[in-house]
KEKE-3310 file (N, C-alpha, C; in steps of 0.2 Angstrom, whole numbers, plus 5000, padded with zeros to 4 digits):
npx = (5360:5368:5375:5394:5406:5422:5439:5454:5463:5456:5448:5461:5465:5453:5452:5465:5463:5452:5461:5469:5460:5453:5464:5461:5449:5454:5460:5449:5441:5451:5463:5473:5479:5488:5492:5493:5480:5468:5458:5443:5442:5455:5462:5468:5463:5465:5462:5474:5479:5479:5486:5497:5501:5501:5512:5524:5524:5519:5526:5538:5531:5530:5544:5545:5538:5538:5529:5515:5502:5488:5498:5506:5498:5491:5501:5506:5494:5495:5507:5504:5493:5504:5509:5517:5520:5529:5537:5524:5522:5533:5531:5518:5522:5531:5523:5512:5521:5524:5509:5504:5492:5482:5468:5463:5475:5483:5475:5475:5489:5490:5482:5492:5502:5497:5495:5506:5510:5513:5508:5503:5510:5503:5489:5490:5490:5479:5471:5473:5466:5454:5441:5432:5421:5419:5420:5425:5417:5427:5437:5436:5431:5443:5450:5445:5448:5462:5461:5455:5466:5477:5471:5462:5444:5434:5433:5438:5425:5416:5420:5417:5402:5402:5407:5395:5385:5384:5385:5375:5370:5382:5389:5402:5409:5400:5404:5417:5413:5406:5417:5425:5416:5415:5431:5429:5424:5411:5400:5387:5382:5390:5386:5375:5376:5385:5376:5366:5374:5377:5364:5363:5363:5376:5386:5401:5412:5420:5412:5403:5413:5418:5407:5403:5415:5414:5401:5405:5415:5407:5404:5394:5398:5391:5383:5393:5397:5388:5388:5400:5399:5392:5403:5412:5410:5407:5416:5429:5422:5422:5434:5438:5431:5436:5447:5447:5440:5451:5459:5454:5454:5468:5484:5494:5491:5492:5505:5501:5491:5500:5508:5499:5494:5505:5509:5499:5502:5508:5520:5535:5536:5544:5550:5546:5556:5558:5557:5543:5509)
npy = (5611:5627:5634:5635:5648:5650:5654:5658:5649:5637:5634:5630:5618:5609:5608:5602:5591:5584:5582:5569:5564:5556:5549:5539:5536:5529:5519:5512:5510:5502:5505:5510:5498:5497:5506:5520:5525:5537:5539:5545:5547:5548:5562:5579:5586:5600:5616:5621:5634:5640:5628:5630:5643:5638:5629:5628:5635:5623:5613:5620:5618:5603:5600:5605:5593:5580:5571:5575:5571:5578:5591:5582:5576:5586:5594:5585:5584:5596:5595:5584:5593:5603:5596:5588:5575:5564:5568:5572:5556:5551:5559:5553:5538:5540:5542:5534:5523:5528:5526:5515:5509:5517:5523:5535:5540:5528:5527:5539:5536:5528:5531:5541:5534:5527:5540:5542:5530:5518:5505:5492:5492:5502:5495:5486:5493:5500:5490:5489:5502:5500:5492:5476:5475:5489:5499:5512:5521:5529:5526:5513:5516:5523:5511:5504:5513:5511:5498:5499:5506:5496:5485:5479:5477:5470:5467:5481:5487:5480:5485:5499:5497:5492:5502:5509:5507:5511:5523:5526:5532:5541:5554:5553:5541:5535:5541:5535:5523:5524:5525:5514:5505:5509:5507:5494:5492:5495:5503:5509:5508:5513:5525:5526:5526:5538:5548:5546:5550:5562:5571:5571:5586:5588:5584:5587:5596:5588:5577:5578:5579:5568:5561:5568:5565:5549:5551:5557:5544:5535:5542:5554:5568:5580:5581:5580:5591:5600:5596:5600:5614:5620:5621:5625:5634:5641:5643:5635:5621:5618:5618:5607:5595:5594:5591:5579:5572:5570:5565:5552:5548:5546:5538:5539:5541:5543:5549:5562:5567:5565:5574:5584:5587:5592:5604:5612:5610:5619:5634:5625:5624:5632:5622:5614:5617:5606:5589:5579:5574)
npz = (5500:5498:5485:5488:5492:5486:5488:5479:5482:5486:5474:5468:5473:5471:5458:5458:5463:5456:5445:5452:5454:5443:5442:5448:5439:5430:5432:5435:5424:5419:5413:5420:5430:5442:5448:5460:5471:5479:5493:5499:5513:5519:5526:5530:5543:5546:5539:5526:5527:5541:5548:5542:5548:5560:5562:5567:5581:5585:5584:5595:5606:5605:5607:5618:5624:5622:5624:5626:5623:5617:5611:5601:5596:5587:5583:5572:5566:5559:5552:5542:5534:5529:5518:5524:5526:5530:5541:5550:5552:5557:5571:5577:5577:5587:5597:5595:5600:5614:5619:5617:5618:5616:5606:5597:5594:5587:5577:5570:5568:5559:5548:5544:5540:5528:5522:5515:5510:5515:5514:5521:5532:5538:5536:5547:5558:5559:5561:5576:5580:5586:5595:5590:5598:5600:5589:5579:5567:5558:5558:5553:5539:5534:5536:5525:5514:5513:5511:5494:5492:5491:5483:5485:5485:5486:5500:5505:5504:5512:5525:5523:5522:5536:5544:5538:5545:5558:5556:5547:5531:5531:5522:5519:5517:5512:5500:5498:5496:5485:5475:5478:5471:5460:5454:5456:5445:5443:5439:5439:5452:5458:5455:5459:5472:5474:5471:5481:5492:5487:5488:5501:5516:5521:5512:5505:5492:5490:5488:5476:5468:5466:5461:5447:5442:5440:5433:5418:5418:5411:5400:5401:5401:5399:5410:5419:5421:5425:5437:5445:5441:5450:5463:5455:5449:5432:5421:5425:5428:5417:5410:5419:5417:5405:5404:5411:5402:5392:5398:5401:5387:5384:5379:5386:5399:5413:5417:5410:5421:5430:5429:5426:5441:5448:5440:5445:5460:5474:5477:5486:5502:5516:5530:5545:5563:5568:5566:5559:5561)
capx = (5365:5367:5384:5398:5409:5428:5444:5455:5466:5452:5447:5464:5462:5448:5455:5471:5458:5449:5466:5471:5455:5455:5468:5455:5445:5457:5457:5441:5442:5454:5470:5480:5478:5492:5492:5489:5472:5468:5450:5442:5443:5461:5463:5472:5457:5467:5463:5483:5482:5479:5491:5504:5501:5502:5514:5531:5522:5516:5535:5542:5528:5530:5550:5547:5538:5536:5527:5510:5499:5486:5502:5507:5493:5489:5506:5505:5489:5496:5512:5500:5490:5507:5512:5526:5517:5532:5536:5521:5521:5538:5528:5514:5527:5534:5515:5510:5525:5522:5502:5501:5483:5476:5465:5464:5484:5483:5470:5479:5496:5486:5479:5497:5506:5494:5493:5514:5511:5518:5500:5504:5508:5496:5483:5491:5491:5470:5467:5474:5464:5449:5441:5425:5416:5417:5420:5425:5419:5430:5444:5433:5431:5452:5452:5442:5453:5468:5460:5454:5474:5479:5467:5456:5436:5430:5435:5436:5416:5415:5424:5412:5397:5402:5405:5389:5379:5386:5381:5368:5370:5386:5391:5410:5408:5397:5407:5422:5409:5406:5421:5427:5412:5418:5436:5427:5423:5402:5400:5379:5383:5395:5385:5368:5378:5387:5371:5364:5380:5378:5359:5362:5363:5381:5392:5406:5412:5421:5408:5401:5418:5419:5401:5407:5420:5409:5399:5411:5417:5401:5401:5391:5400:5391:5381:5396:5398:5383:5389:5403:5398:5390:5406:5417:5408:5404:5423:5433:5420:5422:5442:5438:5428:5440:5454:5444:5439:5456:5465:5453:5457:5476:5485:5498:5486:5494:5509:5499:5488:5503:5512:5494:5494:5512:5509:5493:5504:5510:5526:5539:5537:5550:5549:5546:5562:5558:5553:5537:5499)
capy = (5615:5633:5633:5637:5654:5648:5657:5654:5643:5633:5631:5628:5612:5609:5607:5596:5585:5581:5579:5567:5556:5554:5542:5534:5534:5527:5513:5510:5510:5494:5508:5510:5492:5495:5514:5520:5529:5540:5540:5552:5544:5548:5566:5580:5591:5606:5619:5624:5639:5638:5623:5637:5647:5636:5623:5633:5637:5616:5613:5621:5617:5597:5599:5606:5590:5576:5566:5576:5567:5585:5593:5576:5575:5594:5597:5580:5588:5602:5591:5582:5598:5606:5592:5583:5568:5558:5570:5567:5548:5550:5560:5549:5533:5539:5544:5527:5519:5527:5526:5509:5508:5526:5522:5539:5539:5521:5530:5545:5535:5523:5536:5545:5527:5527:5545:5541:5524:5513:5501:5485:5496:5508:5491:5485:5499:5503:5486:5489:5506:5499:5483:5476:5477:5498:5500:5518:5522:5533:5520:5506:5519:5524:5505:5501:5516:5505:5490:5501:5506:5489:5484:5474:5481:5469:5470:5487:5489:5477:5491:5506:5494:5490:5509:5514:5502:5515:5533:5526:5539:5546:5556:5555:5534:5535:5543:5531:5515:5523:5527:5509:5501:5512:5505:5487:5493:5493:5512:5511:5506:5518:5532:5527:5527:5547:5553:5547:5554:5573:5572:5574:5591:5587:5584:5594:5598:5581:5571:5581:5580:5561:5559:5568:5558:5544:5552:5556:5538:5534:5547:5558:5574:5586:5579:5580:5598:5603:5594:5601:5619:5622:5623:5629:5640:5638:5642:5630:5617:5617:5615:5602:5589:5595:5588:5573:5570:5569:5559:5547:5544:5548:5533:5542:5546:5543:5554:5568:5567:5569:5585:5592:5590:5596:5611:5615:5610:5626:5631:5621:5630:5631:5615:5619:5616:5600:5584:5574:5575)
capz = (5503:5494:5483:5492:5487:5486:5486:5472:5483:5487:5468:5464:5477:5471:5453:5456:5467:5451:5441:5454:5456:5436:5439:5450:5434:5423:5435:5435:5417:5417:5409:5426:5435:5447:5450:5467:5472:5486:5492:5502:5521:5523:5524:5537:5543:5548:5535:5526:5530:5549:5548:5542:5553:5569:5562:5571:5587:5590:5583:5600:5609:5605:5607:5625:5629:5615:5627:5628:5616:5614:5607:5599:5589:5584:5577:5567:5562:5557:5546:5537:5531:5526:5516:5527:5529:5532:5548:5554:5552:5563:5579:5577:5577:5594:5602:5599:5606:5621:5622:5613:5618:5613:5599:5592:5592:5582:5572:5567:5564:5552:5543:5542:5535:5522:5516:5513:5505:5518:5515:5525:5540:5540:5538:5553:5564:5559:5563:5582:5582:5590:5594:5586:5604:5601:5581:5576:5560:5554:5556:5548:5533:5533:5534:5517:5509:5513:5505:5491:5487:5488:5477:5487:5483:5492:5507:5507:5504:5518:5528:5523:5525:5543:5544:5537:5551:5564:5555:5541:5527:5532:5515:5518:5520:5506:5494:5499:5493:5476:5473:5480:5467:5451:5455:5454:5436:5444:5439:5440:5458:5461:5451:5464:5481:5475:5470:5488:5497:5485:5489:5509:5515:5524:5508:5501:5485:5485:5486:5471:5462:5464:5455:5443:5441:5440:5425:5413:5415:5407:5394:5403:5402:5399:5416:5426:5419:5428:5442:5443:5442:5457:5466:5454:5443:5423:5415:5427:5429:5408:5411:5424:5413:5397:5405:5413:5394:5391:5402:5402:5382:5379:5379:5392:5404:5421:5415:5409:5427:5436:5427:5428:5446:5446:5437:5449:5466:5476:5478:5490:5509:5522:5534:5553:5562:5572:5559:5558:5561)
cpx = (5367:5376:5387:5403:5415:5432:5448:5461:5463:5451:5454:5466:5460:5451:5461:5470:5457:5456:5467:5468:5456:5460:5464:5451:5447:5460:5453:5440:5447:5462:5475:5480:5479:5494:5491:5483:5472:5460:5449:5442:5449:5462:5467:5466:5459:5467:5471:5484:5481:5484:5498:5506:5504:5507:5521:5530:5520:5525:5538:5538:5531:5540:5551:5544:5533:5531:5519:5505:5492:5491:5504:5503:5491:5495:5506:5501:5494:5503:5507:5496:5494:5510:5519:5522:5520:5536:5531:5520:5526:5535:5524:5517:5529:5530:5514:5512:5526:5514:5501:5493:5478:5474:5464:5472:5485:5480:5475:5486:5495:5485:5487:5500:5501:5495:5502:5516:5514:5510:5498:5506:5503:5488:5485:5490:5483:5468:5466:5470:5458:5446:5433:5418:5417:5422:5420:5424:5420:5436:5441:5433:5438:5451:5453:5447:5460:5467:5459:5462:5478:5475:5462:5449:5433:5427:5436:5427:5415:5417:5418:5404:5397:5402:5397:5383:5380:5383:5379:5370:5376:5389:5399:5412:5402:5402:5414:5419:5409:5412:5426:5424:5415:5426:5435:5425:5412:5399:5393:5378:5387:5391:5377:5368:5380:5380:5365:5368:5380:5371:5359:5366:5374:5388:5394:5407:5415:5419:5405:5406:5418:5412:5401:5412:5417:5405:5400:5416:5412:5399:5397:5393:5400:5385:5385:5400:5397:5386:5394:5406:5395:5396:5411:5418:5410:5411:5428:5429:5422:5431:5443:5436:5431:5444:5452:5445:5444:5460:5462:5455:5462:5479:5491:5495:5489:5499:5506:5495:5494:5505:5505:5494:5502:5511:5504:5496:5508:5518:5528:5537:5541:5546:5551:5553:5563:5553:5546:5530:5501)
cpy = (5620:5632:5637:5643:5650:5652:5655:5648:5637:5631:5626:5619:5606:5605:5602:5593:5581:5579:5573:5561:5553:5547:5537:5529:5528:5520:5507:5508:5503:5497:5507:5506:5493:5501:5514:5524:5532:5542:5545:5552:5547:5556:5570:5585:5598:5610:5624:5629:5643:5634:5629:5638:5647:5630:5625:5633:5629:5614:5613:5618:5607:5595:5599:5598:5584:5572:5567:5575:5573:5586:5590:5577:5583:5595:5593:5581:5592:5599:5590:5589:5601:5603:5591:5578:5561:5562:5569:5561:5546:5552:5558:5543:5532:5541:5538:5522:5522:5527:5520:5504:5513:5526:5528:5540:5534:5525:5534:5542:5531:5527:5539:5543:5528:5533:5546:5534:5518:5508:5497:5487:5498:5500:5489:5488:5502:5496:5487:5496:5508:5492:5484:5477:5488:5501:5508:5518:5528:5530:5515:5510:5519:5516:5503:5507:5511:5498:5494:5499:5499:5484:5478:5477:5477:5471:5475:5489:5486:5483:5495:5503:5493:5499:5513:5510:5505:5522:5530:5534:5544:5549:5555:5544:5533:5535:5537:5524:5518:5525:5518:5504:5504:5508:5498:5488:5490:5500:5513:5509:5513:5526:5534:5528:5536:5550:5553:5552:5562:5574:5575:5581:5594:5585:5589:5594:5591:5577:5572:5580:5570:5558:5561:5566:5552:5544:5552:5549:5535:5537:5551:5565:5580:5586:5582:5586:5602:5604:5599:5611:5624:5623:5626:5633:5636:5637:5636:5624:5613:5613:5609:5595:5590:5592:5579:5568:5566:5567:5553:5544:5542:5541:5534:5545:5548:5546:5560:5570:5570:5574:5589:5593:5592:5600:5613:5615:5618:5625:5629:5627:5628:5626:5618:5616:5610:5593:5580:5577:5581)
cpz = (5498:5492:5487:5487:5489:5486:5481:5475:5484:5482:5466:5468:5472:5461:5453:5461:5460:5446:5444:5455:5449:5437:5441:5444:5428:5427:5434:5428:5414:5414:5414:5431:5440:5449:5457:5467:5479:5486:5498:5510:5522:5523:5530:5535:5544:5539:5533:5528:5537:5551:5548:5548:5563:5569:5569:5577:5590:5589:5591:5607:5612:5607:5615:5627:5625:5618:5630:5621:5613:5608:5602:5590:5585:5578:5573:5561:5555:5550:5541:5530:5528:5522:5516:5530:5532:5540:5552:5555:5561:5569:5580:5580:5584:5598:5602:5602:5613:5622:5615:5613:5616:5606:5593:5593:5587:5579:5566:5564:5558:5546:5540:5538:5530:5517:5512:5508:5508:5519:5521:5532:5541:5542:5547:5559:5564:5562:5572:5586:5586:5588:5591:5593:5603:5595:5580:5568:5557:5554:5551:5539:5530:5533:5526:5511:5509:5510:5500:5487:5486:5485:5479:5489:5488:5498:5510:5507:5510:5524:5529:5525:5533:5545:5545:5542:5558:5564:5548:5536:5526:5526:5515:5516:5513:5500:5493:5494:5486:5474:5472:5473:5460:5451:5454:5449:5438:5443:5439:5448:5461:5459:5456:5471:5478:5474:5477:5493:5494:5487:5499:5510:5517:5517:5504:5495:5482:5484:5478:5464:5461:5460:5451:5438:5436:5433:5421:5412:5412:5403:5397:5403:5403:5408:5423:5426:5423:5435:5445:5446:5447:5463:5464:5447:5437:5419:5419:5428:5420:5408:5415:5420:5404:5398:5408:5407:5392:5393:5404:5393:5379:5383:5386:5398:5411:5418:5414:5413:5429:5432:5429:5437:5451:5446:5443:5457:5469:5477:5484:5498:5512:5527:5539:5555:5564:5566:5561:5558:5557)
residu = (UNK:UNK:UNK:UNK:UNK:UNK:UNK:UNK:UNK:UNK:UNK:UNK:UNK:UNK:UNK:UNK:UNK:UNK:UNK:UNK:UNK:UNK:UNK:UNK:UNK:UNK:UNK:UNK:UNK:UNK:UNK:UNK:UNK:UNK:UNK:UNK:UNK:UNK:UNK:UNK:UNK:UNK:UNK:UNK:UNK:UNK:UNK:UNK:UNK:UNK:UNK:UNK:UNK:UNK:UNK:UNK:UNK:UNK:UNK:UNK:UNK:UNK:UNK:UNK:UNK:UNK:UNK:UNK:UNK:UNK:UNK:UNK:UNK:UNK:UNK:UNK:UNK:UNK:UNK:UNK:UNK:UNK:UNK:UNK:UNK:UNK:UNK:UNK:UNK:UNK:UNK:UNK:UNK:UNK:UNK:UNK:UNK:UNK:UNK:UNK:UNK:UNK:UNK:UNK:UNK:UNK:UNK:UNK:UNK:UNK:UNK:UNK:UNK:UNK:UNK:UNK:UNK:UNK:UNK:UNK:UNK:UNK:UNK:UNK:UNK:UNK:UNK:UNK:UNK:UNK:UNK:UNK:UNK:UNK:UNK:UNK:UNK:UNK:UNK:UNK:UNK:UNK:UNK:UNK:UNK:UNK:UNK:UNK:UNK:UNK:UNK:UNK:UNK:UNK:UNK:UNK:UNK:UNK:UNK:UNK:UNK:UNK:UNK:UNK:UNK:UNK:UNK:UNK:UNK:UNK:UNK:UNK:UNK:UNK:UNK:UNK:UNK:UNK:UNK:UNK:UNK:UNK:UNK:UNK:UNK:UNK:UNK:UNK:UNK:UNK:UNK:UNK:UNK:UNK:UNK:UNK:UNK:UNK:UNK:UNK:UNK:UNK:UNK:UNK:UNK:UNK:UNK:UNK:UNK:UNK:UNK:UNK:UNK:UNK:UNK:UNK:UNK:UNK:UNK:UNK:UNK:UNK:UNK:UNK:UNK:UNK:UNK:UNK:UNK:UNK:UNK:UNK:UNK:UNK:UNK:UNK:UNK:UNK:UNK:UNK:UNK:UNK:UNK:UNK:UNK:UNK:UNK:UNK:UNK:UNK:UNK:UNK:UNK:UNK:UNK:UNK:UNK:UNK:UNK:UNK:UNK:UNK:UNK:UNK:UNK:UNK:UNK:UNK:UNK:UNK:UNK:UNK:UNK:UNK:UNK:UNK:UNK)
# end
């Protein structure tokens, strides 16, 4: 797949992504045992600045009529992408109390408890999002993200594995295992599923950042340089695996990960007027 041109919002993404897995690394590493971790399953697909744009507009939409699960689910979308992910949990919360069997509603409120930290709900609520007689996998993946962050590898692999017997090769469910096995401190494991999941023609820049990752925990640096570079160009790919370098030896690492993803986060935006995809 031809490198992608980026915007500098996108880079800058794209930068306090890699800040943020780092702590993944230092996990994986044996430094930050009991950190949290965020894998790549759980995410909000609406691009922010689309999200912006239309957060206002599902707001009055979902006010005139909280009980249409389209709009439901759009503007939740739309929460999550704007980072209000604890609004969206809330119109999620009251869609699946009234549609307590709509599996993409279970799904999406699964997904929401989690990207907020509420673990032991969020597992609860993916398990009810479909049965093993008709298995989504892209919940069974959100699952193994939720065992990852409570620290369970196993289990969680189990997940991506059951996953990847539905869409073989899928690179998002890929990336999720090596990231799952570097976490179980199995990093030549983890280093031969991402470089299968960057190899298919269908992975983005995360899968590419999470191998990455992967190298440089092995010393490989100047590898995951390379790597690296393909999306984000030669002087911030340098800054990217500088900082890597560095936060994987400084005895303060999980402090000095978050200020940088601090320092790289945007500023605060005005919050739509109605609260909670």
């Amino acid at each position: 797949m031809p490198a992608t041109v980026e915007t500098r919002p996108a880079r800058s993404n794209a930068l306090r992504r890699l800040a943020v897995v780092a702590a993944v690394a230092l996990m994986a590493s044996g430094c930050l045992s009991r950190q949290p971790l965020t894998t790549g399953s759980i995410d909000a697909a609406a691009p922010a600045d689309t999200a912006r744009r239309d957060v206002g507009r599902l707001a009055q939409r979902y006010e005139r009529d909280p009980g249409d699960i389209g709009t439901a689910m759009a503007y939740a979308q739309a929460l999550r992408a704007t980072d209000q992910g604890a609004q969206a949990a809330a119109v999620l919360q009251q869609t699946a109390l009234r549609n307590p069997k709509n599996p993409a509603v279970l799904a999406a409120y699964g997904k929401s408890l989690a990207e907020i930290g509420r673990l032991a709900e969020a597992a609860e609520v993916l398990r009810n999002a479909h049965s093993p007689a008709n298995p989504d996998w892209r919940v069974l993946s959100a699952q193994g993200a939720v065992a990852d962050q409570m620290g369970d590898h196993a289990q969680a692999q189990r997940y991506y594995e059951a996953a990847l017997k539905i869409v073989p090769g899928e690179p998002a469910v890929m990336s999720n295992l090596g990231l799952s096995y570097a976490l179980a401190k199995h990093l030549p494991e983890a280093e031969a599923t991402l470089r299968q999941a960057s190899a298919d023609p269908r992975a983005d820049a995360r899968v590419r950042q999470n191998l990455a990752l992967v190298l440089g925990l092995q010393g490989r640096f100047g590898e995951a340089e390379q790597i690296l570079t393909r999306d984000l160009g030669p002087a911030e790919a340098a800054q990217n695996v500088a900082a890597l370098r560095a936060s994987i030896t400084q005895p303060n690492a999980w402090k000095a990960i978050r200020s940088a993803e601090k320092a790289e986060a945007p500023a605060p935006r005005p919050r739509a007027a109605a609260s909670a995809m």
